[in-house]
PyMOL commands that place a pseudoatom at each C-alpha (Angstrom):
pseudoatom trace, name=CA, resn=UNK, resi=1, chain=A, elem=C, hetatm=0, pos=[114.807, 111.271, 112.523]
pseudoatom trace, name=CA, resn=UNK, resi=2, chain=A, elem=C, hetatm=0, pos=[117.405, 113.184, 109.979]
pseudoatom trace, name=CA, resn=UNK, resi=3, chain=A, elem=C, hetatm=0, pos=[116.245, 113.915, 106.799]
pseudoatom trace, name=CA, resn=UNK, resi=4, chain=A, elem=C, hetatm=0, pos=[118.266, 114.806, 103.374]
pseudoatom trace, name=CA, resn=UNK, resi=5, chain=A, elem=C, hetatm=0, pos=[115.984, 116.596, 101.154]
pseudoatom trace, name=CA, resn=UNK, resi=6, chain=A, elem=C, hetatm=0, pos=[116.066, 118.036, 97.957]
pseudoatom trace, name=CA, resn=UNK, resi=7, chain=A, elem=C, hetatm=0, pos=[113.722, 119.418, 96.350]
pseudoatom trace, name=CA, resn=UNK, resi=8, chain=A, elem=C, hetatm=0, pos=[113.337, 121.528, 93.137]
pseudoatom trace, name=CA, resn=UNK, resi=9, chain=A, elem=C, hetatm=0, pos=[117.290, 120.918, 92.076]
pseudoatom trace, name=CA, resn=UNK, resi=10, chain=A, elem=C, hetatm=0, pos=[119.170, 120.060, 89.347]
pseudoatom trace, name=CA, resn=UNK, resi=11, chain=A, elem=C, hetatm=0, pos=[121.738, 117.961, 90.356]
pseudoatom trace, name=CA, resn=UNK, resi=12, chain=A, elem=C, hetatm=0, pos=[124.944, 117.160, 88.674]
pseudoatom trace, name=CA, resn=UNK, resi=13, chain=A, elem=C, hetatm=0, pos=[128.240, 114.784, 89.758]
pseudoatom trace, name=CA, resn=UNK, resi=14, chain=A, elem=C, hetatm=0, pos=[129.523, 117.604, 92.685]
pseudoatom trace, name=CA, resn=UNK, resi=15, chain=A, elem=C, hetatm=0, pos=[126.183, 117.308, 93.847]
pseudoatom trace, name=CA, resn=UNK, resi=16, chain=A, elem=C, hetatm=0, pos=[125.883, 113.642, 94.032]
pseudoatom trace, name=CA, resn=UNK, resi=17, chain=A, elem=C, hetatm=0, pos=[129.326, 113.497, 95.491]
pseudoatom trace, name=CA, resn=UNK, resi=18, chain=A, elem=C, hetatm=0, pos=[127.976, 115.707, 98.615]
pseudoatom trace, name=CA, resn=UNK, resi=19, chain=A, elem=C, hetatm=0, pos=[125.244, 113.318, 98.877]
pseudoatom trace, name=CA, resn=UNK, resi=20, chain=A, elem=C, hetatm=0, pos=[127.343, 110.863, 98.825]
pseudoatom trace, name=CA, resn=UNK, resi=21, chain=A, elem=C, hetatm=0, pos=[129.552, 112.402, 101.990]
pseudoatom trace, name=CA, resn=UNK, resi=22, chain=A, elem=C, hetatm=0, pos=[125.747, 112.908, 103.501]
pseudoatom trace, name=CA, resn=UNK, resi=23, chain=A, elem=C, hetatm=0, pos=[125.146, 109.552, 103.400]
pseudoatom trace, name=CA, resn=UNK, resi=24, chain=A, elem=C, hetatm=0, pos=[128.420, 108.295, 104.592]
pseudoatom trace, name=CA, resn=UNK, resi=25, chain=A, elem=C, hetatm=0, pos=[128.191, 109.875, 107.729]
pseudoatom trace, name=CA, resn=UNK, resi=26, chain=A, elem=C, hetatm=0, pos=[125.240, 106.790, 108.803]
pseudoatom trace, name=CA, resn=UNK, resi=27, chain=A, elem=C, hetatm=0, pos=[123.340, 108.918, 110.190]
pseudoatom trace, name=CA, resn=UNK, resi=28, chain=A, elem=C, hetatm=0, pos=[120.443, 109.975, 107.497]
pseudoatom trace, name=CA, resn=UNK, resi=29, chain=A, elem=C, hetatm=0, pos=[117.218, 107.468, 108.482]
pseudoatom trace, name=CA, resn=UNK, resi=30, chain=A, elem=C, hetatm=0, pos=[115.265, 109.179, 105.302]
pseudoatom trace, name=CA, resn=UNK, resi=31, chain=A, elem=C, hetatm=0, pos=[116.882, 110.557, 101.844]
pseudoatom trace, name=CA, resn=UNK, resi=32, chain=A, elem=C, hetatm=0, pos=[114.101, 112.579, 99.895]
pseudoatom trace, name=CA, resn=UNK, resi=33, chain=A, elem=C, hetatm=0, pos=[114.883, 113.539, 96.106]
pseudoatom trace, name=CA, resn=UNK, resi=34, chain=A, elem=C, hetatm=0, pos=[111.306, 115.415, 94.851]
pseudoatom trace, name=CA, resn=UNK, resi=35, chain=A, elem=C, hetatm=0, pos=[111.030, 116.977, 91.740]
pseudoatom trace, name=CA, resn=UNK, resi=36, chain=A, elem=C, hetatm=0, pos=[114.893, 116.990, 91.123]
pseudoatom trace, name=CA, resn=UNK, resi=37, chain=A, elem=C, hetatm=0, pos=[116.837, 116.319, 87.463]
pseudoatom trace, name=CA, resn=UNK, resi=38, chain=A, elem=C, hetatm=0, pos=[118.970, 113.775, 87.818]
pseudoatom trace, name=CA, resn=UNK, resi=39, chain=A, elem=C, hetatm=0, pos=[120.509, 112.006, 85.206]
pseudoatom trace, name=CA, resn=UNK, resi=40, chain=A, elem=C, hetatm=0, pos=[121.074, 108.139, 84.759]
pseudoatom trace, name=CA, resn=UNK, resi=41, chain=A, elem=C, hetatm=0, pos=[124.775, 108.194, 85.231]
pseudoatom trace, name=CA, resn=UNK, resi=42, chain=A, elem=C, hetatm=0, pos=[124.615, 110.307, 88.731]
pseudoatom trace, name=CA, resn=UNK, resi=43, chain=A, elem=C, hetatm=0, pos=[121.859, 108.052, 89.967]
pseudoatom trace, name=CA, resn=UNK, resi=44, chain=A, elem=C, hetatm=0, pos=[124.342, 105.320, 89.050]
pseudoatom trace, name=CA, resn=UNK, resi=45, chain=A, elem=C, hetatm=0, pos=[127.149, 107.143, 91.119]
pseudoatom trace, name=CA, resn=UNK, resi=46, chain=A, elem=C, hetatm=0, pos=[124.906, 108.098, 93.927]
pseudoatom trace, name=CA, resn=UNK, resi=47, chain=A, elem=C, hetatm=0, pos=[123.306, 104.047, 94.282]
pseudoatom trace, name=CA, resn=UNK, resi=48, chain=A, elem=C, hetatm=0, pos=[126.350, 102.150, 93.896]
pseudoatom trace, name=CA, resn=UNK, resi=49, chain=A, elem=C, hetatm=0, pos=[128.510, 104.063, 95.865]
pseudoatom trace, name=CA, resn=UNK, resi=50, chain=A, elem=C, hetatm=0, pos=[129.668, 102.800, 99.051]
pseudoatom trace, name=CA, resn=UNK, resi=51, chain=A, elem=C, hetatm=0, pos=[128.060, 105.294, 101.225]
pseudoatom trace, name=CA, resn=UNK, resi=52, chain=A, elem=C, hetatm=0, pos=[124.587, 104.828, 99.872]
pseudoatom trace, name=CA, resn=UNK, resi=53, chain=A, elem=C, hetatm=0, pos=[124.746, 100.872, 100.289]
pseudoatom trace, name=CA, resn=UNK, resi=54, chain=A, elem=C, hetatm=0, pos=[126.561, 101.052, 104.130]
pseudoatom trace, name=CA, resn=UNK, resi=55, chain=A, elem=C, hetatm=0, pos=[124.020, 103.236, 105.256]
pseudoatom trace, name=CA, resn=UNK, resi=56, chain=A, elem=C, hetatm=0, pos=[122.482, 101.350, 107.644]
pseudoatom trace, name=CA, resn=UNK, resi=57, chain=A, elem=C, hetatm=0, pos=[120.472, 104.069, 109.205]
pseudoatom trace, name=CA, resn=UNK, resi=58, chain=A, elem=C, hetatm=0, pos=[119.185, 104.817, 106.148]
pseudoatom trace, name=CA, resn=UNK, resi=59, chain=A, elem=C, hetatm=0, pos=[114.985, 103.408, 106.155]
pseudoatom trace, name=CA, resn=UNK, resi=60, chain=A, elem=C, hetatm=0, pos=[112.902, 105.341, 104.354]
pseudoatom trace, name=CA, resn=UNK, resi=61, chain=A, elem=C, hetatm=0, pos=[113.564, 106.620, 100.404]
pseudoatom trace, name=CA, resn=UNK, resi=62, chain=A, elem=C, hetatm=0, pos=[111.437, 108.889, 98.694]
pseudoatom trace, name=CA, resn=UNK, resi=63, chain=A, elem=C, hetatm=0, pos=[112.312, 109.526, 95.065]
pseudoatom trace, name=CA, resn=UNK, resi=64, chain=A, elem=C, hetatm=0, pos=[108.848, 111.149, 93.556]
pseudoatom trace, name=CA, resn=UNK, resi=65, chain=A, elem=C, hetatm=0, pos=[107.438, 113.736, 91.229]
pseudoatom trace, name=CA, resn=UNK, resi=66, chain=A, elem=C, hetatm=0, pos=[109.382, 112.890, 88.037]
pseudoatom trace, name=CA, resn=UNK, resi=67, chain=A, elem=C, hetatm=0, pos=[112.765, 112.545, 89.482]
pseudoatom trace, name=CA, resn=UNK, resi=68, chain=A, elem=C, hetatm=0, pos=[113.359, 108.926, 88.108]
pseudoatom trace, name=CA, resn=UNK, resi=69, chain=A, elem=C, hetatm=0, pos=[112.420, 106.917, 85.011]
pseudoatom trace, name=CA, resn=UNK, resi=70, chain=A, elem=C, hetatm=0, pos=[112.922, 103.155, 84.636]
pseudoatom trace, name=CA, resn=UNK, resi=71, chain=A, elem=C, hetatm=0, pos=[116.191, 103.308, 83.284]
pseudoatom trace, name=CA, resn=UNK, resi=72, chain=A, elem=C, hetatm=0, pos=[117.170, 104.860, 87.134]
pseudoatom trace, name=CA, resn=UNK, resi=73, chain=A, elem=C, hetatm=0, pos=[114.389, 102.970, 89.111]
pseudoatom trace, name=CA, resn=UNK, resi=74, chain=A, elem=C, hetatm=0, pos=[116.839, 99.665, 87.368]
pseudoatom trace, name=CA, resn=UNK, resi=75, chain=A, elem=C, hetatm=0, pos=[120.449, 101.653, 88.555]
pseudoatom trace, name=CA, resn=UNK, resi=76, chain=A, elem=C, hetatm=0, pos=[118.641, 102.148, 92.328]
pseudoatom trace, name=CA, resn=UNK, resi=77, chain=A, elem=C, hetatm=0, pos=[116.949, 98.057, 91.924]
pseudoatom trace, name=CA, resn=UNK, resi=78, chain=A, elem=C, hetatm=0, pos=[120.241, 96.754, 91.351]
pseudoatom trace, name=CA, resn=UNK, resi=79, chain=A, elem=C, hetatm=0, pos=[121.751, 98.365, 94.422]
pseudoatom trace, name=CA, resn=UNK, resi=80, chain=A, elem=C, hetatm=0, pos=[118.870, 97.676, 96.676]
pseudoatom trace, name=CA, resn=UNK, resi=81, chain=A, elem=C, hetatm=0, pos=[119.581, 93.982, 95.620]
pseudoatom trace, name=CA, resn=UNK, resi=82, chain=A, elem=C, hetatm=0, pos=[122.763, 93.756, 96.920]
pseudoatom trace, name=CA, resn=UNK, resi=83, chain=A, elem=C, hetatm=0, pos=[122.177, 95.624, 100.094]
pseudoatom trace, name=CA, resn=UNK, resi=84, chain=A, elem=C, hetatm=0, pos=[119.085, 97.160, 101.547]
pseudoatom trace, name=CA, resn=UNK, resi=85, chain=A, elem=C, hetatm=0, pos=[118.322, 98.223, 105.219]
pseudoatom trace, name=CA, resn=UNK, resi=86, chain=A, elem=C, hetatm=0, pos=[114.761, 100.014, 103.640]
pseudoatom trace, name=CA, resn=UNK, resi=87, chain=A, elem=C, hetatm=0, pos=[111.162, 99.797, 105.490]
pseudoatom trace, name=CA, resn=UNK, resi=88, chain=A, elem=C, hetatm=0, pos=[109.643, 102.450, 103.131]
pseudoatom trace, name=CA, resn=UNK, resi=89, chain=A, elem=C, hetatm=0, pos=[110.110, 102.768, 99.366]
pseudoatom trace, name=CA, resn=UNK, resi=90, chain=A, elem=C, hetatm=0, pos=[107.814, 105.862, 98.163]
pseudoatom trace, name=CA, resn=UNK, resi=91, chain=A, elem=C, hetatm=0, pos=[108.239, 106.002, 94.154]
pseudoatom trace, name=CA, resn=UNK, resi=92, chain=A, elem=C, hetatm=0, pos=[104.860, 108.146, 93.792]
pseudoatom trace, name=CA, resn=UNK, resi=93, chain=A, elem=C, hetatm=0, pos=[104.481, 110.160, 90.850]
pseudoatom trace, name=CA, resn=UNK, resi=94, chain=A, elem=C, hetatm=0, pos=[107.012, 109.156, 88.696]
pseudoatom trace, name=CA, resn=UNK, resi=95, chain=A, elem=C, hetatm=0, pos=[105.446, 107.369, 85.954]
pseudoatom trace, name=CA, resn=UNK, resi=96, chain=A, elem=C, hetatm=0, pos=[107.857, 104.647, 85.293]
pseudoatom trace, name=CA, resn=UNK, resi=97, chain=A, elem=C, hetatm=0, pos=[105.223, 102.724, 83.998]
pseudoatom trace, name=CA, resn=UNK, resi=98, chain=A, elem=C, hetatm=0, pos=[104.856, 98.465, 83.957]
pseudoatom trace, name=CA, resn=UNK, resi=99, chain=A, elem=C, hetatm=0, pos=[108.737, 98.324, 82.737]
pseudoatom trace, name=CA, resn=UNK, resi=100, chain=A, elem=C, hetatm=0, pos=[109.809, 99.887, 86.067]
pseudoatom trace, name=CA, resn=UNK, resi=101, chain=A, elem=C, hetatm=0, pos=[107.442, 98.314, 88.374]
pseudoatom trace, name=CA, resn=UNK, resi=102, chain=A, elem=C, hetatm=0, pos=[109.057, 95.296, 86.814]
pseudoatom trace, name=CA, resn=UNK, resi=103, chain=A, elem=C, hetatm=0, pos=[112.198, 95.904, 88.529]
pseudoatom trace, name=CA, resn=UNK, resi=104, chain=A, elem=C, hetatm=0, pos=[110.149, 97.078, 91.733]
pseudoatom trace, name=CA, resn=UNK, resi=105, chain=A, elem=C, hetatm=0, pos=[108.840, 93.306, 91.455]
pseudoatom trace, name=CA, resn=UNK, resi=106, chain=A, elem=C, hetatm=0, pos=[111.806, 91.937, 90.969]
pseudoatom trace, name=CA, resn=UNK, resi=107, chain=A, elem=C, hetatm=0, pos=[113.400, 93.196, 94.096]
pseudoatom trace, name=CA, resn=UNK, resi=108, chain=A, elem=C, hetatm=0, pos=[109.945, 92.896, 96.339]
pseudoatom trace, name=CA, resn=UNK, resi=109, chain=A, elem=C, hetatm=0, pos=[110.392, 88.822, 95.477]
pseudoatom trace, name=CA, resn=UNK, resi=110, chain=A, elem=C, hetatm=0, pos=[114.065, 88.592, 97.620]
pseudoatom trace, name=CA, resn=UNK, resi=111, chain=A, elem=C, hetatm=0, pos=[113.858, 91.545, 99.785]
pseudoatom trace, name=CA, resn=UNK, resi=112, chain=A, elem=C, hetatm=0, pos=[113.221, 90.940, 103.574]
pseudoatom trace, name=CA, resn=UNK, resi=113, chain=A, elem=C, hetatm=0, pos=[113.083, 94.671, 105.035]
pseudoatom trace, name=CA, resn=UNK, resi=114, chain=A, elem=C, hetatm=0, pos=[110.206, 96.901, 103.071]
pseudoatom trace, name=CA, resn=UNK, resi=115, chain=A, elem=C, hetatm=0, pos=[107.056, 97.139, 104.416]
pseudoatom trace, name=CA, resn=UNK, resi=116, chain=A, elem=C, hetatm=0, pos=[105.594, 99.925, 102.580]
pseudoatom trace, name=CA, resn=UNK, resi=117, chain=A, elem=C, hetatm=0, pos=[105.351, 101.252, 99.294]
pseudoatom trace, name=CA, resn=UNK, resi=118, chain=A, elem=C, hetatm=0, pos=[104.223, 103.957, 97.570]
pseudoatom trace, name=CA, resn=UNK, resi=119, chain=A, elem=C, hetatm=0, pos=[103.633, 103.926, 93.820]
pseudoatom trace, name=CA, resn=UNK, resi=120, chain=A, elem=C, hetatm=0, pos=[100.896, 105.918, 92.924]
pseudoatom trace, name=CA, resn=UNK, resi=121, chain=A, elem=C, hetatm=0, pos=[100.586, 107.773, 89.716]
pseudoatom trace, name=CA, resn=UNK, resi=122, chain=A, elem=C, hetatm=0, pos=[103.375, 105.966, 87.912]
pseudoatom trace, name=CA, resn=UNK, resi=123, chain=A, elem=C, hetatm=0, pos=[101.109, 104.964, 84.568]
pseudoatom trace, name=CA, resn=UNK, resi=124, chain=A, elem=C, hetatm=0, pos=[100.699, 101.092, 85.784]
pseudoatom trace, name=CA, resn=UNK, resi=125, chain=A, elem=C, hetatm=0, pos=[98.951, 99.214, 83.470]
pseudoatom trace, name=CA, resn=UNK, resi=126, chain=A, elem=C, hetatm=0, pos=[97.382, 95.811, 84.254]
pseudoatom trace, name=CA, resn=UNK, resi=127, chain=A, elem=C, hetatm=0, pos=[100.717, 93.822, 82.903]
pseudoatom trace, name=CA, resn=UNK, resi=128, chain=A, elem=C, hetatm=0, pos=[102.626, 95.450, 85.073]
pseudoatom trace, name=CA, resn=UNK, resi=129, chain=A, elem=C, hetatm=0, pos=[100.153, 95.194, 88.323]
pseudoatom trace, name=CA, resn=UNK, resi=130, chain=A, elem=C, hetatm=0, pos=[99.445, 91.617, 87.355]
pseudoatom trace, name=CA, resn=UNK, resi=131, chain=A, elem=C, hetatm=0, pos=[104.004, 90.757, 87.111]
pseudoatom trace, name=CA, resn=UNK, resi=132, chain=A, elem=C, hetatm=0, pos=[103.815, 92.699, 90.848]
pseudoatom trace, name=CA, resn=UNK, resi=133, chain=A, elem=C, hetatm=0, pos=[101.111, 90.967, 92.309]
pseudoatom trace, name=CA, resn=UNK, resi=134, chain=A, elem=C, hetatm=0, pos=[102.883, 87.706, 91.592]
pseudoatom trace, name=CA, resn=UNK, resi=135, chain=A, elem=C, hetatm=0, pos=[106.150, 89.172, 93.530]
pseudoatom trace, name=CA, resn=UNK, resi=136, chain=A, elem=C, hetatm=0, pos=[104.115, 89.867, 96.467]
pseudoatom trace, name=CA, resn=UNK, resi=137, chain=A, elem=C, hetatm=0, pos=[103.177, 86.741, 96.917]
pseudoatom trace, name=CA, resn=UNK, resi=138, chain=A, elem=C, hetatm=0, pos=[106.717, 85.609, 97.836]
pseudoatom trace, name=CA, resn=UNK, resi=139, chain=A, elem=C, hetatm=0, pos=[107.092, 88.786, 100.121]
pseudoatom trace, name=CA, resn=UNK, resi=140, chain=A, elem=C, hetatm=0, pos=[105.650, 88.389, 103.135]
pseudoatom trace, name=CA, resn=UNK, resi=141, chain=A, elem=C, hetatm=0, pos=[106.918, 91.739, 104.898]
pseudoatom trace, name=CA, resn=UNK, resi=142, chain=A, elem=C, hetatm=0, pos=[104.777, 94.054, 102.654]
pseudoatom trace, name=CA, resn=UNK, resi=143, chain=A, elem=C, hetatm=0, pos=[102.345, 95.634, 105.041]
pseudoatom trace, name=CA, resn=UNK, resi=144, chain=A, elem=C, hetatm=0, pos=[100.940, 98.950, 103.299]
pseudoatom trace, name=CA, resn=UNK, resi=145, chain=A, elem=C, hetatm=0, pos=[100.804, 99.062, 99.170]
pseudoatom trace, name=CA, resn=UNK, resi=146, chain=A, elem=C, hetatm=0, pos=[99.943, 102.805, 97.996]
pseudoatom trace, name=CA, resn=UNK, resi=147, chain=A, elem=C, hetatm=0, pos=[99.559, 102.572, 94.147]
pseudoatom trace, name=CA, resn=UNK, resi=148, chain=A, elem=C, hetatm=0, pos=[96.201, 103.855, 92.997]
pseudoatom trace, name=CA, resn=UNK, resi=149, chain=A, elem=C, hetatm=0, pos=[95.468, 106.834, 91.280]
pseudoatom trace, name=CA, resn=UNK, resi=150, chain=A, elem=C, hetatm=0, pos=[93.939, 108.727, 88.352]
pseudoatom trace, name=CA, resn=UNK, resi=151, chain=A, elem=C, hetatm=0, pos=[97.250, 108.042, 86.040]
pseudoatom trace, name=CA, resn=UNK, resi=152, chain=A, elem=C, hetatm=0, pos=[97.170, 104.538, 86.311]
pseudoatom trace, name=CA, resn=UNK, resi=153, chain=A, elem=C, hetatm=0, pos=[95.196, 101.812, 84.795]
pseudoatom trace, name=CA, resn=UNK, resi=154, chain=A, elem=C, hetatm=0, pos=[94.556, 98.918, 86.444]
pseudoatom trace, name=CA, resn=UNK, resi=155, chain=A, elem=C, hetatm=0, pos=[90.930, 97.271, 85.950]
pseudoatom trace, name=CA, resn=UNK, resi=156, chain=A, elem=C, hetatm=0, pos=[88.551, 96.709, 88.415]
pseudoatom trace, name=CA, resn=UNK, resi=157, chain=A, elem=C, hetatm=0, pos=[88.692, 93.013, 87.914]
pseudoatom trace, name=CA, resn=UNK, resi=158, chain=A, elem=C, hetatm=0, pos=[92.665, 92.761, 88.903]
pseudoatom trace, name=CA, resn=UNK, resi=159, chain=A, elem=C, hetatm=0, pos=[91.954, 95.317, 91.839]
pseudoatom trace, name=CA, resn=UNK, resi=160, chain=A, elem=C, hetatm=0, pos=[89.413, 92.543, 92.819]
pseudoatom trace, name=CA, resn=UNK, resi=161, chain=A, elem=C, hetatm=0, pos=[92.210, 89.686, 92.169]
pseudoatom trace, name=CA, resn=UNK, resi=162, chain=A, elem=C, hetatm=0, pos=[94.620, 91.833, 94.319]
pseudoatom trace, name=CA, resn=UNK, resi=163, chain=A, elem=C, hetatm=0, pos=[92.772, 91.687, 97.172]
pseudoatom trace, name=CA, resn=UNK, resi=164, chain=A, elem=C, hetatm=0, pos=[91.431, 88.114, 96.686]
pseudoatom trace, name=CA, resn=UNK, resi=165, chain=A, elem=C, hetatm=0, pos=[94.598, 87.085, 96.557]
pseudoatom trace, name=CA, resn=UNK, resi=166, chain=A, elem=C, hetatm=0, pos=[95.679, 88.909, 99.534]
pseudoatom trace, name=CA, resn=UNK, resi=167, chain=A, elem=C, hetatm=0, pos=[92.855, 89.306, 102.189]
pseudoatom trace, name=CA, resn=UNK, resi=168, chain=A, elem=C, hetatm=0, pos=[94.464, 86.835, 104.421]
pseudoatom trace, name=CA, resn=UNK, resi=169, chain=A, elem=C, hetatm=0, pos=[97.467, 89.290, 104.967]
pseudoatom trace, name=CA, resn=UNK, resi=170, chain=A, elem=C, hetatm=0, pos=[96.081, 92.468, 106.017]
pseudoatom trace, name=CA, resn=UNK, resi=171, chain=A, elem=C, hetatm=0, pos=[98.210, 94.375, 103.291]
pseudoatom trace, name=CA, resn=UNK, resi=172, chain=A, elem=C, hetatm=0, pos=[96.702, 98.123, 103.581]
pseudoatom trace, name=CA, resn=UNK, resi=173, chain=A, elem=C, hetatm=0, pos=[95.901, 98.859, 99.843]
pseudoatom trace, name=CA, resn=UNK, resi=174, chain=A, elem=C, hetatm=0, pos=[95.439, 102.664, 99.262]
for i in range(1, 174): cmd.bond("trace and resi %d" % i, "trace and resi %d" % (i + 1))
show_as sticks, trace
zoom trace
């Protein structure tokens, strides 16, 4: 497996635009960003650049510990709409809230390749659980779900509707 990782950084457009040569090369099966500064308009040059979205190699992303908000979790939805080759999606510890697992939804209801994802400790409310569990149930492929934790704030009762709902399809809730 190759990896890009960064971690700790603060990166800018020359940064993104070595990602971006990264990525073109096809080769990178996992791209990490973890506790990085990026702003919205590099995420938008990094996800709707050509080498991100030809990547075929590319299956696992890990964007976590505050390095996205919902206004980039939309920039990197809108891209993964068009084209995505993805099995794992970890968004952990981001805390983009019900607004961006609304846009997580909204790609988990056409997309045929994840399997996993991780959204723990991203302030998830019941609204925005509830809106998700709904996409779910027109994605089949969704194997493991990781998105409980202390920061979030879903109720017992729509835990217990989650897996109501989906004990026929062995989906690994952690």
């Amino acid at each position: 497996m190759c990896v890009l990782e960064f971690c700790f950084n603060k990166l800018f457009e020359g940064d993104i635009n070595n990602i971006r040569s990264r990525l073109g090369q096809n080769n990178i099966d996992k791209f990490v960003l973890m506790k990085c500064t990026i702003s919205n308009e590099c995420y938008r040059l990094l996800f709707n650049s050509t080498e991100f979205m030809n990547n075929s190699s590319l299956k696992h992303l890990k964007i976590s510990s505050r390095s996205i908000n919902s206004d980039g979790l939309k920039i990197l939805v809108d891209s993964l709409l068009k084209v995505n080759n993805l099995t794992t999606l970890d968004l952990s510890n981001n805390r983009v809230g019900d607004n961006g697992l609304k846009h997580i939804s909204d790609l988990i209801k056409v997309d045929d390749s994840l399997e996993t994802i991780h959204l723990t400790d991203n302030d998830i409310t019941d609204e925005g659980f509830n809106y998700f569990m709904e996409s779910l149930k027109e994605n089949t492929r969704i194997k493991q779900l990781y998105i409980f934790n202390g920061n979030d704030d879903i109720s017992e009762d729509s835990i217990r509707k989650f897996r109501t709902m989906f004990c026929d399809r062995n989906i690994q809730v952690v």
